[in-house]
C-alpha positions as CSV (number, residue, x, y, z in Angstrom):
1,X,-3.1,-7.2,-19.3
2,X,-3.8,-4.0,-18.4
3,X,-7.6,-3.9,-18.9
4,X,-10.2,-4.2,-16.3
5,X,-10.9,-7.8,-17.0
6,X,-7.0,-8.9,-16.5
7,X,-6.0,-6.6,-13.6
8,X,-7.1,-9.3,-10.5
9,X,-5.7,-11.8,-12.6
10,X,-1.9,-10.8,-12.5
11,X,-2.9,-8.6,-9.5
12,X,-1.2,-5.1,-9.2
13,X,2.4,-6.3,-9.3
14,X,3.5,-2.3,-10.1
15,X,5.6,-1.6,-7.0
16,X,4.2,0.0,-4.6
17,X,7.0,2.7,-4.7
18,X,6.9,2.7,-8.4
19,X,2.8,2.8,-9.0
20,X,2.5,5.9,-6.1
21,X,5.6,7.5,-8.3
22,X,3.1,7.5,-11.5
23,X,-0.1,8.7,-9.9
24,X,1.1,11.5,-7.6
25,X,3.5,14.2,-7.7
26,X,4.0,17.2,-5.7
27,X,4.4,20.7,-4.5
28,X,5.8,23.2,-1.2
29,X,9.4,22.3,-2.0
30,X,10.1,24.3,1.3
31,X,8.3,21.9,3.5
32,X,10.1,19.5,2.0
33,X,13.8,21.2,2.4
34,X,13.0,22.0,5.7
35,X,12.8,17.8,6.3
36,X,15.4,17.3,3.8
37,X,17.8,20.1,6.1
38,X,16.8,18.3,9.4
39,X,17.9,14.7,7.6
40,X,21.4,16.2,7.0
41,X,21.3,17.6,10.8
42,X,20.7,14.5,12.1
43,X,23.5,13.0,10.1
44,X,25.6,15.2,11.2
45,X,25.4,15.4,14.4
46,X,26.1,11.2,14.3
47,X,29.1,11.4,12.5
48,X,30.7,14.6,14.2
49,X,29.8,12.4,17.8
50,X,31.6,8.9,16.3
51,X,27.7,7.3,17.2
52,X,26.8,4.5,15.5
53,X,25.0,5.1,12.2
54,X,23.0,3.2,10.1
55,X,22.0,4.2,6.5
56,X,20.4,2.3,3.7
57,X,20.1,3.4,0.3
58,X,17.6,2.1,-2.4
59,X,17.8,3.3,-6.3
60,X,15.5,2.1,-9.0
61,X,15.3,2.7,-13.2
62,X,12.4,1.5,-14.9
63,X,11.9,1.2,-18.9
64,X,10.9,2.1,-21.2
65,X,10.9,5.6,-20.6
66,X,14.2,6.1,-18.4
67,X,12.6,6.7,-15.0
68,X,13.2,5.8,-11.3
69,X,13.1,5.9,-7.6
70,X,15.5,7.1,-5.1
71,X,15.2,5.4,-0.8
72,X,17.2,7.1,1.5
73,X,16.7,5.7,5.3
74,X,18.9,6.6,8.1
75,X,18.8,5.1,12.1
76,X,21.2,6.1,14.7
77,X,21.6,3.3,16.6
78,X,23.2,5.4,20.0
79,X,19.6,7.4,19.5
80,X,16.8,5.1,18.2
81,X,14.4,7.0,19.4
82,X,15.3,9.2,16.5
83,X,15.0,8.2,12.1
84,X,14.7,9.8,8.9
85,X,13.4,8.5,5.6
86,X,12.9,10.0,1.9
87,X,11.9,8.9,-0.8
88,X,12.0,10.7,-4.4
89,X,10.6,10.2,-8.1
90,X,13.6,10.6,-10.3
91,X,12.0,11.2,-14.1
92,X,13.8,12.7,-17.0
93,X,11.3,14.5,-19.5
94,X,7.8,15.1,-20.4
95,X,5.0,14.8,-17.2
96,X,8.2,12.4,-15.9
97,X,9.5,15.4,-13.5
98,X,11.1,14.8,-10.5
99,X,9.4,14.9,-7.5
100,X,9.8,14.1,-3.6
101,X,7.3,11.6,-2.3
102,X,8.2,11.2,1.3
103,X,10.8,13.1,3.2
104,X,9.9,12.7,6.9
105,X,12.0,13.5,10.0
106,X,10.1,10.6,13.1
107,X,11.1,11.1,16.8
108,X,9.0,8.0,19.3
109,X,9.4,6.2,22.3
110,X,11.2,3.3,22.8
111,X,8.8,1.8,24.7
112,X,5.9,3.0,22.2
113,X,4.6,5.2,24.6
114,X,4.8,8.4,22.1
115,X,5.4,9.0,18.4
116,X,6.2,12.3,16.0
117,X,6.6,13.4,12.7
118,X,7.2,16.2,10.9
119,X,7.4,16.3,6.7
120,X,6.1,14.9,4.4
121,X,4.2,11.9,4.7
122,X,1.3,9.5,4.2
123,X,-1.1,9.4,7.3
124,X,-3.6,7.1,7.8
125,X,-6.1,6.8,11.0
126,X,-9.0,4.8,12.0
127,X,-11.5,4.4,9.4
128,X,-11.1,8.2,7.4
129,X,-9.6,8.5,4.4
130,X,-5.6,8.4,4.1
131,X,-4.1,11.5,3.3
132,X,-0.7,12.8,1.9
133,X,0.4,15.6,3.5
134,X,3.5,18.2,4.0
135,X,3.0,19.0,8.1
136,X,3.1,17.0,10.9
137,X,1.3,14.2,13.4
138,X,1.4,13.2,16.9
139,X,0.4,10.4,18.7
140,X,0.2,9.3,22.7
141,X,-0.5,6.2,24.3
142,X,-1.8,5.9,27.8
143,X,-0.9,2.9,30.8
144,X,-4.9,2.5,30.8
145,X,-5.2,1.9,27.0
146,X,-5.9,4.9,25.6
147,X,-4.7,6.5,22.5
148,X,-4.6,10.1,20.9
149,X,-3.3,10.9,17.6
150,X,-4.0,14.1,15.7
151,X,-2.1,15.7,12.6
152,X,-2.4,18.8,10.5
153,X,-1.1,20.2,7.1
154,X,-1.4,21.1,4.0
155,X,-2.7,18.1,1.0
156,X,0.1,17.6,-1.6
157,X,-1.2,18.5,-5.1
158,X,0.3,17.8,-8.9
159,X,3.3,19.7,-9.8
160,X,4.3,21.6,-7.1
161,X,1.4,23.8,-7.8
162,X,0.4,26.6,-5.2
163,X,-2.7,26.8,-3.9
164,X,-3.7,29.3,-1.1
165,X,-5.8,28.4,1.8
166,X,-5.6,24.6,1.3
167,X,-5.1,22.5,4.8
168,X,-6.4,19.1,6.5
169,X,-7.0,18.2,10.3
170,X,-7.9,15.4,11.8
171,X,-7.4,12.6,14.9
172,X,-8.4,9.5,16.5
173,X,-9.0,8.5,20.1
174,X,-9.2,5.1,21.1
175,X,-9.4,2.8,23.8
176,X,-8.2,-0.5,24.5
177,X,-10.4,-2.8,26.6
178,X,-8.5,-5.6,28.9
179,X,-6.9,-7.1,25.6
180,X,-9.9,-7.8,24.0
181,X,-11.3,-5.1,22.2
182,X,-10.3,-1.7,20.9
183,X,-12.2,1.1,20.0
184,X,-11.7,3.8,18.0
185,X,-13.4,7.5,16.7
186,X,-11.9,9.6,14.2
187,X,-12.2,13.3,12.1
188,X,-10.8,14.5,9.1
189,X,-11.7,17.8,7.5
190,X,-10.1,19.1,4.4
191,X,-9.9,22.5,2.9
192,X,-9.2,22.8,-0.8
193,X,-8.6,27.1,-1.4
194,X,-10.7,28.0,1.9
195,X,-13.9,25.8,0.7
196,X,-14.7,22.6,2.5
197,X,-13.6,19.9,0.6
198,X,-14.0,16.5,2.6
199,X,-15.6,16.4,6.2
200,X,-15.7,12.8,7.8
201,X,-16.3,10.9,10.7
202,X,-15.7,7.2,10.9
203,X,-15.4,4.5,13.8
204,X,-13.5,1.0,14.7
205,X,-13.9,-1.9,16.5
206,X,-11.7,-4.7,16.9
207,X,-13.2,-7.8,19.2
208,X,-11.0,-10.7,20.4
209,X,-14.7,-12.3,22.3
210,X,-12.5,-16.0,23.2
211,X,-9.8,-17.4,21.6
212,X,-9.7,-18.6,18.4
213,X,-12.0,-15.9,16.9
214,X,-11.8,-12.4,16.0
215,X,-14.2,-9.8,14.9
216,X,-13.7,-6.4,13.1
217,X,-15.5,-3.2,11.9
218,X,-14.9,0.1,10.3
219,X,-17.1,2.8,9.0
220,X,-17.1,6.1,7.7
221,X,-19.7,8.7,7.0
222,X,-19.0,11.8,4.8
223,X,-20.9,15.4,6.8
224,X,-20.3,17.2,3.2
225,X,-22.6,14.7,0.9
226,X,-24.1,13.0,3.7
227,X,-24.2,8.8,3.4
228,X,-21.8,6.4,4.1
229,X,-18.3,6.7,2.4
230,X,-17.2,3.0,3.3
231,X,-17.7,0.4,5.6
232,X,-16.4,-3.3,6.4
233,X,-16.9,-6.4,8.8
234,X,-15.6,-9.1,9.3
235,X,-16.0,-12.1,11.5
236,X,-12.5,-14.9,11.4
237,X,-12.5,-18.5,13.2
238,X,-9.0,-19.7,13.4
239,X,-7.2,-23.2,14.8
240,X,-3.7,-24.1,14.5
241,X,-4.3,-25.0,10.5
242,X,-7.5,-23.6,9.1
243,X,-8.9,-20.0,9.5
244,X,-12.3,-19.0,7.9
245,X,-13.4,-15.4,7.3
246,X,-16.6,-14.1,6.5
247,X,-16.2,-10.5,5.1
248,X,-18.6,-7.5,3.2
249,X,-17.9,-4.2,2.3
250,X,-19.7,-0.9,0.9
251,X,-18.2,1.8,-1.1
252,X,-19.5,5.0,-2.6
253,X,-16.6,6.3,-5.3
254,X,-18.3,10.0,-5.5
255,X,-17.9,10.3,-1.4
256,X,-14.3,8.9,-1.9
257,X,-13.5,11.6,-4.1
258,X,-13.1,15.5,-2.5
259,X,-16.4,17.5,-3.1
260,X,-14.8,19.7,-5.6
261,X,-13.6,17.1,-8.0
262,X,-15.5,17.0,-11.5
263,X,-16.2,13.3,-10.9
264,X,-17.7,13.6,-7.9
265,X,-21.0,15.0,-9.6
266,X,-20.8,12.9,-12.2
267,X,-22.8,9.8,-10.4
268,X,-22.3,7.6,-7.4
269,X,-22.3,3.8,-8.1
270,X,-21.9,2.2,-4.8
271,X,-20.4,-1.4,-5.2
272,X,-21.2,-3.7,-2.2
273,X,-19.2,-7.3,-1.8
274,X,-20.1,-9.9,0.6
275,X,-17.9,-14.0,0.7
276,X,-15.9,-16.0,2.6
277,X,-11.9,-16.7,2.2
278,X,-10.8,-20.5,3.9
279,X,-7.0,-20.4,4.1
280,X,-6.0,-24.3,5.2
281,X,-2.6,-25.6,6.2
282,X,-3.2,-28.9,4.3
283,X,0.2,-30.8,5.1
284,X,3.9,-29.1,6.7
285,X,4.7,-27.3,3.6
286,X,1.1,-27.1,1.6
287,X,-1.3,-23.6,1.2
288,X,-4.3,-24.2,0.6
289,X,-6.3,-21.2,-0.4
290,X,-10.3,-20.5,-1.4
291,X,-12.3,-17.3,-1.8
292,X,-15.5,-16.5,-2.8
293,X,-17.1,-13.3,-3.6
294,X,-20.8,-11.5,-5.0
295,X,-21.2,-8.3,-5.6
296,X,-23.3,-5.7,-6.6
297,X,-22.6,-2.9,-8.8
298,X,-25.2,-0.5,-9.6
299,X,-28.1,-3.0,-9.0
300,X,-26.3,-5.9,-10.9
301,X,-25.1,-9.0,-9.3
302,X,-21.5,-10.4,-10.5
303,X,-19.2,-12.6,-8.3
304,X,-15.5,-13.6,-8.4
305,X,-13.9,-16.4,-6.8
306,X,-10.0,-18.1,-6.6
307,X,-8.2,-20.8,-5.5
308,X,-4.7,-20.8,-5.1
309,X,-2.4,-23.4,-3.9
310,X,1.4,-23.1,-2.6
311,X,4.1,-25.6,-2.0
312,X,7.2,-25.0,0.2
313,X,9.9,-27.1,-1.4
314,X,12.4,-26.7,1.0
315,X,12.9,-26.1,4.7
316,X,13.4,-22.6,5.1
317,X,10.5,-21.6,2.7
318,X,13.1,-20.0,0.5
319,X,11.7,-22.2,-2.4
320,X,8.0,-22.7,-3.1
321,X,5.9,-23.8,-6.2
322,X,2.5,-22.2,-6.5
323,X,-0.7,-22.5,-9.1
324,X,-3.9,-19.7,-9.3
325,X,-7.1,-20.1,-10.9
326,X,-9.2,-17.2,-10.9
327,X,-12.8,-16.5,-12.4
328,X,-13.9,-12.7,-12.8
329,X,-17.8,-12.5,-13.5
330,X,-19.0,-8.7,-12.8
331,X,-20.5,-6.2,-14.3
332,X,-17.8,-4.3,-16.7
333,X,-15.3,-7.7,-16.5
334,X,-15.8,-10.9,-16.8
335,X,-13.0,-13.0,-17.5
336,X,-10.7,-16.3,-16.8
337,X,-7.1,-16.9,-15.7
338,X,-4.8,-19.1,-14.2
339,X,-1.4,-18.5,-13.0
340,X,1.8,-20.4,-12.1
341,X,4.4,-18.9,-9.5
342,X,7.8,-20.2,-8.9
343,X,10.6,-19.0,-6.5
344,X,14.1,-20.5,-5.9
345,X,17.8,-19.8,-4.6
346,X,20.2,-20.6,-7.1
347,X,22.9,-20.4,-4.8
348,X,23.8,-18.7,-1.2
349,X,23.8,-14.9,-3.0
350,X,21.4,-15.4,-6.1
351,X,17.8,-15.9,-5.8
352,X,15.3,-16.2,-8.5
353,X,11.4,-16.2,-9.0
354,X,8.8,-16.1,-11.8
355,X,5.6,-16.0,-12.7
356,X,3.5,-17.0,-15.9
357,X,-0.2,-16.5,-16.3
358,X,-2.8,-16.5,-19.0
359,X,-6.2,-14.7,-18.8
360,X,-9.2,-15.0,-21.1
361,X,-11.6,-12.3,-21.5
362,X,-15.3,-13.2,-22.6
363,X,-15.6,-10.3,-24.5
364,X,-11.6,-10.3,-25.9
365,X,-12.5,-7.5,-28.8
366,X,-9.7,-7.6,-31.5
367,X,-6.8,-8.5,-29.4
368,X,-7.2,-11.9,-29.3
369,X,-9.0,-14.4,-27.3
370,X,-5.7,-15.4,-25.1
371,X,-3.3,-12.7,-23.3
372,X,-0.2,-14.3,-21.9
373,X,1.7,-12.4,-19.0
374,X,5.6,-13.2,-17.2
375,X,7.3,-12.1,-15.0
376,X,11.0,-12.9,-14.3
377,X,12.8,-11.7,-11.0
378,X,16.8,-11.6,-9.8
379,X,17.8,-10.8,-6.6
380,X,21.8,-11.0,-5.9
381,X,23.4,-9.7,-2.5
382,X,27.0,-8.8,-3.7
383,X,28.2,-7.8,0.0
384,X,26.9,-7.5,3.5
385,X,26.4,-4.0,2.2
386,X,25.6,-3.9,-1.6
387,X,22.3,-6.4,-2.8
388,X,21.2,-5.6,-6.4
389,X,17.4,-6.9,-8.0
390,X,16.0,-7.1,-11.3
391,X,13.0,-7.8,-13.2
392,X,11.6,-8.1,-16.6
393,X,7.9,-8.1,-17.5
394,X,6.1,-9.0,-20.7
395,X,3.1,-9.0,-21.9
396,X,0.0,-8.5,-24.3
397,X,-2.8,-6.3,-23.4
398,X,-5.9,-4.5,-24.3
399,X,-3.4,-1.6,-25.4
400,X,-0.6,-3.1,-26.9
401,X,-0.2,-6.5,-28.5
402,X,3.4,-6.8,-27.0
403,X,5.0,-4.8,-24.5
404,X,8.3,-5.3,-22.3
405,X,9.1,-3.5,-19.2
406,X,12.1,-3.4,-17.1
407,X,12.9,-2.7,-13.2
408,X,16.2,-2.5,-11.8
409,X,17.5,-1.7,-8.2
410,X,21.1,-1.5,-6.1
411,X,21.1,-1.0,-2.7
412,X,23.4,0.1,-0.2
413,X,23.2,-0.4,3.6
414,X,26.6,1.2,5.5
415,X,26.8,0.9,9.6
416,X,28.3,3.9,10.4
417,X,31.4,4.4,12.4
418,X,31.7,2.6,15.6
């Protein structure tokens, strides 16, 4: 399942870690020391004082080619206004090279007041692009609502690969307004070797006008290929057991992508969506889902929609029983699923969930008119300290007519002396 047609039927259940691991690596190992060096400093310093230190460590291995992820986080609890966190792509041949992903140093307020960090890191503002970056990002906030944030750095590129003259800016100010509404302005401009790459300018707005209902907005226009990079609104009623949306979007892909990439000149097919999503407490422990969806890709007119269901079996909504149907009619995939979802403790340290789907493409080619899909998930905390997890995954897809793959983690979480 992993064509176009079958990817919003079993979703992207890659892991987040795991799927950013694959489509990014990166370069300036000295910016990265340098965070990696201030980690160990902080460390340190905790342990040589006795202070209270809390540390948690995450490692994953994925089949079938031996790969995995390394989570280091550590908090000192006697200094909380102080963490560190990395994060690092362990592969063993081939384009599977190891790699840091994050390794950030973050100083901030208690009281939220204030907020730094200094490494590398994945900043997001206001409605501009995201942007992964080896450098560094402030932000303040104000007794009157107001907030600044502003970063700088150098992009992270493929294979530690140096490139002179590359660096990004940017920032956001907003303001709050008594509770009920916050705006926002932001800037990013992005260098790739001295030339301007990306140059944007976008703007938020967040309305609470009475209870009960909330509106949003984003936009952002590209200065280098001037028209509208992406844009969203949305309009939510809500009561205690029912909230409707109403929701469309705009997206260019050529003004998403720098100005010196290949595909940028290649063509822009803006894709605009426009539907509703009804989410409905139906009894104590029933989800009742609905969303519907048309959209339009290069002057044709497709739709999607989904409904979904989900039962809490016990209490503590440890234990649930779910069922998906899902119909996918655009241009470029049009297809049929439905999915069943089931999670459950099997006792107090061993938990267990799973999921089974089957999609049907209207235009299947030679694999088949059916593709099945599961999913089967452990999770067993051994200790107050040690938890491992593991999951299997099979499948048949437009690549392969059967293919396994398999994620295992351990993790370690240690207090520190006291």
């Amino acid at each position: 399942m992993r064509g176009s047609w079958a990817k919003g039927t079993r979703g992207d259940r890659t892991p987040p870690i795991t799927k950013r691991a694959r489509q990014v690596s990166f370069r300036r190992p000295a910016v990265a020391l340098g965070a990696g060096i201030a980690l160990v400093c902080i460390l340190q310093t905790s342990l040589t004082h006795a202070d209270p230190l809390r540390l948690r460590g995450d490692a994953y291995a994925q089949t079938p080619q031996p790969t995995g992820m390394l989570v280091l986080q550590g908090e000192d609890t006697a200094k909380p206004w102080l963490s560190a966190e990395a994060l690092a792509w362990l592969g063993t041949s081939g384009d599977h090279t190891g790699d840091v992903l994050t390794l950030v140093v973050r100083a901030r307020d208690v009281e939220g007041r204030a907020e730094a960090r200094a490494g590398r890191f994945l900043v997001a503002t206001g409605a501009v692009r995201p942007l992964h970056i080896d450098g560094a990002s402030a932000l303040a906030r104000t007794p009157w609502g107001t907030s600044v944030e502003a970063f700088g750095g150098v992009p992270v590129v493929a294979r530690f690969g140096e490139r002179d003259y590359d660096w990004a800016v940017g920032g956001r100010l907003a303001q709050r307004m008594a509770d009920r509404a916050t705006l926002g302005f932001a800037y990013l401009q992005r260098r790739d070797r001295g030339r301007l790459s990306d140059e944007e300018v976008g703007g938020d707005l967040a309305v609470i006008p009475i209870r009960g209902i909330d509106l949003a907005t984003r936009a952002a226009y590209d200065l280098v290929s001037p028209g509208l990079t992406d844009a969203l609104a949305s309009v939510g009623f809500r009561t205690t057991d029912l909230r409707v949306e109403l929701f469309g979007t705009r997206r260019s892909p050529s003004r998403l992508l720098p100005a010196t990439s290949l595909f940028s000149v290649l063509g822009d097919v803006p894709s605009t969506r426009a539907g509703t999503t009804v989410r409905w407490l139906a009894a104590p422990r029933l989800d009742l889902m609905a969303t519907a969806a048309a959209q339009i890709i290069d002057d044709r007119v497709g739709g999607d929609g989904t409904l979904r269901a989900t039962l809490r079996t016990n209490e503590e909504g440890t234990a649930s029983v779910g069922l998906e149907l899902r119909r996918q009619n655009v241009p470029g995939a049009q297809w049929s699923g439905i999915r069943a979802i089931g999670t459950a403790p099997l006792v107090p340290r061993l938990a267990v969930a799973a999921e089974v789907e089957i999609a049907r493409a209207d235009d299947p080619g030679d694999r088949g008119d059916i593709w099945p899909w599961a999913l089967v998930a452990l999770t067993y905390r051994a200790t107050p300290s040690w938890s491992f997890a593991g999951a299997a995954e099979g499948a048949s897809t437009a690549t392969a007519r059967a293919e396994l793959t398999a994620l295992l983690r351990a993790s370690y979480s240690w207090d520190g002396p006291k």
